[in-house]
N, C-alpha and C positions, 0 to 999 in steps of 0.2 A: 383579567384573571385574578381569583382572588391569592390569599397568601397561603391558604394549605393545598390551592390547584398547584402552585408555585413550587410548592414543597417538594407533590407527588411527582410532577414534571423537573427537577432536579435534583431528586435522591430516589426516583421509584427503581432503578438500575440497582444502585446502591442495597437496597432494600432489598431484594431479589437476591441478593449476595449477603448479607445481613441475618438470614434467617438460622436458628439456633437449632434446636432439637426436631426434625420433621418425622410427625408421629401420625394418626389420628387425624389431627388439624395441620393446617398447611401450617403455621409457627407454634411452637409451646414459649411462649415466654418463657425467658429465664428464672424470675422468681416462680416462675407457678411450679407446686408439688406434684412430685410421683406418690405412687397407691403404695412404693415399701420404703418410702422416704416418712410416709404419717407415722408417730407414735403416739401410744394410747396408755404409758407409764401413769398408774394411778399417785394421786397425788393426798397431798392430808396436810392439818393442822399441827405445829409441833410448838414446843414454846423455847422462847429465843429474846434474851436480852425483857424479861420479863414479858414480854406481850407471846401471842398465838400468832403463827408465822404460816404461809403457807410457803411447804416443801412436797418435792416428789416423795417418796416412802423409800427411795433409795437415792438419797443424794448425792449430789456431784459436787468439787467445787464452782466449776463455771457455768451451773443454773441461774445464778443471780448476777444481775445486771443494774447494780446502781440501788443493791437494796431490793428489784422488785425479779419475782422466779419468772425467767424466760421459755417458753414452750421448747419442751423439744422436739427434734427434729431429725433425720438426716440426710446428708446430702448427696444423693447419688446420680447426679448428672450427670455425672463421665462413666458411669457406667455403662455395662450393654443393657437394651431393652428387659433385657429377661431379668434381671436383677433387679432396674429401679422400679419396674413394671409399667402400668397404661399411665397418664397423666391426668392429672384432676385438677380440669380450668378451674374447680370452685373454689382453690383449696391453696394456699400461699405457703412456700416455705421460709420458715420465719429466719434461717439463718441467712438465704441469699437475698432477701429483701430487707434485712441490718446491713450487709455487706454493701448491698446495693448504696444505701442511705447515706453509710460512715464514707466513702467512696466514691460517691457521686458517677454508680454505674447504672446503664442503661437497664432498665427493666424488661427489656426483649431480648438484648442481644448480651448483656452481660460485660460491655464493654463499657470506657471511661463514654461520657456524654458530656464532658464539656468542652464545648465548641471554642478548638484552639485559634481560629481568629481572633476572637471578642473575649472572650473568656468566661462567657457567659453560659448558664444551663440551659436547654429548654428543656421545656417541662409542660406536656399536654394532661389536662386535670379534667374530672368529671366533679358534677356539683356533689356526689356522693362523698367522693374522697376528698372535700377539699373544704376546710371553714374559714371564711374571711376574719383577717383579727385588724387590719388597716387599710389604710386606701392602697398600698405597695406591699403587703406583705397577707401571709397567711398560712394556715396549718394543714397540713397532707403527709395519709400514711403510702400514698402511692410514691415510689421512687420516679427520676426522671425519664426521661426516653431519647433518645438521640435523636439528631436530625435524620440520619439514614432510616433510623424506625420508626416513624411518625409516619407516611405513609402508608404501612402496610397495617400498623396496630390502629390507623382510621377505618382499613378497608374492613379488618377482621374483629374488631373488640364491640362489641353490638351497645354498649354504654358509653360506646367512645364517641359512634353514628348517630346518639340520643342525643347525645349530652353531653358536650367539650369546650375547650378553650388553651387555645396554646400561648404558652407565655414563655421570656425568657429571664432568667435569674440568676443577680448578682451572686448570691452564697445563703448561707444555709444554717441552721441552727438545730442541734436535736432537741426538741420542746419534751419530748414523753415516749409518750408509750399506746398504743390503742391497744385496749386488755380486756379481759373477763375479767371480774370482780366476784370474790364468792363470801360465805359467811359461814362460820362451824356450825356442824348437822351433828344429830345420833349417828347417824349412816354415809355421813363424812362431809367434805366441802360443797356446799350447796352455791349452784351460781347465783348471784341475786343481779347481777347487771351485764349484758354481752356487749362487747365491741363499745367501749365507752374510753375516753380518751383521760389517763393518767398525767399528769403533769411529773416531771424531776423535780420539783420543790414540795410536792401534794405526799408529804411523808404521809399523813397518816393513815394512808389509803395504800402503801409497798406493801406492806403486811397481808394482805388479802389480797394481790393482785396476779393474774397469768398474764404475762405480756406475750401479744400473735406477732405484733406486728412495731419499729420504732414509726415515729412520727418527729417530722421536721417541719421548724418555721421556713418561710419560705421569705426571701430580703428583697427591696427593690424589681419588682416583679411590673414584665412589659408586656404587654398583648404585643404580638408578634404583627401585627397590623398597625400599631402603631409609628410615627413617623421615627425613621432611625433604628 
């Protein structure tokens, strides 16, 4: 038997009881957005501390995050159906997958994901969301997923069934940001790069940045097949 039959055959119970919002799809993950949870606030250039900054057109104070403007968003999962509306697998909401991050919550079930045996994360990656920076460590804007939810985000996540690999991890670091990057227009913020990965040290690139989504280094990372 291999180590994720293992899994399904000692958490698929689990899992089955684990399930979050049932809409549409038999799971909505937790991060993933509702259709009156997307905002569409136009944003623009203003100037700030000598340089052109990008701001919403009606600011907030807690849009910025470390210097760089965070999408917004809102959060209506506890809502009833008819409020936060149908759910959009394609579409992440960016404050419960920060939440997720800062928290070390599961990205399906919205629960803590570390395995209070060990003390360790897992953490099931596709090669999409995930760029190597060492032989044990590496960078993903995808949060973890629990033992209990590994099975069923194998059976239902179609890039999970491509293309996976479950690990588990010591701890965790926020490295950045995965952002749109834009440049001033006549006819306002022009995107010139999507989904590209910001660094916290990478100043001079906060100034023109929308961050979707945080992104964390990943520490001492074990293939779950490994011995031990």
């Amino acid at each position: 038997m291999t180590a994720v039959e293992e899994l399904r055959e000692k958490h698929g119970c689990k899992a089955a009881q684990a399930r979050s919002v049932v809409s549409g799809y038999t799971t909505v993950p937790y991060t993933i957005a509702y259709a009156n949870e997307l905002v569409e606030d136009p944003i623009a250039f203003e100037w700030h501390n000598d340089e052109l900054r990008l701001t919403y057109r009606t600011p907030r104070r807690n849009d910025w995050v470390h210097g760089i403007l965070r999408a917004r968003v809102r959060d209506l999962r506890d809502r009833r159906p008819d409020l936060r509306g149908s759910e959009r697998m394609r579409k992440l909401n960016t404050r419960r997958q920060w939440r997720c991050m800062d928290k070390r919550l599961c990205q399906v079930c919205g629960k803590p994901a570390t395995d209070l045996e060990t003390g360790r994360i897992p953490w099931a990656l596709t090669s999409t969301v995930f760029e190597r920076t060492g032989p044990d460590s590496g960078r993903t804007n995808a949060p973890p997923t629990c033992w209990s939810c590994i099975p069923k985000a194998l059976e239902e996540c179609p890039m999970l069934r491509q293309d996976f690999a479950v690990y588990t991890v010591a701890d965790t670091t926020s490295a950045g940001v995965l952002a749109d990057t834009y440049v001033p227009a006549v006819a306002g913020p022009f995107l010139s790069r999507h989904n590209v990965f910001v660094a916290w040290d990478a100043h001079r690139y906060h100034a023109s940045t929308l961050a979707v989504a945080q992104m964390v280094e990943l520490h001492d990372m074990r293939p779950i097949d490994a011995p031990g």
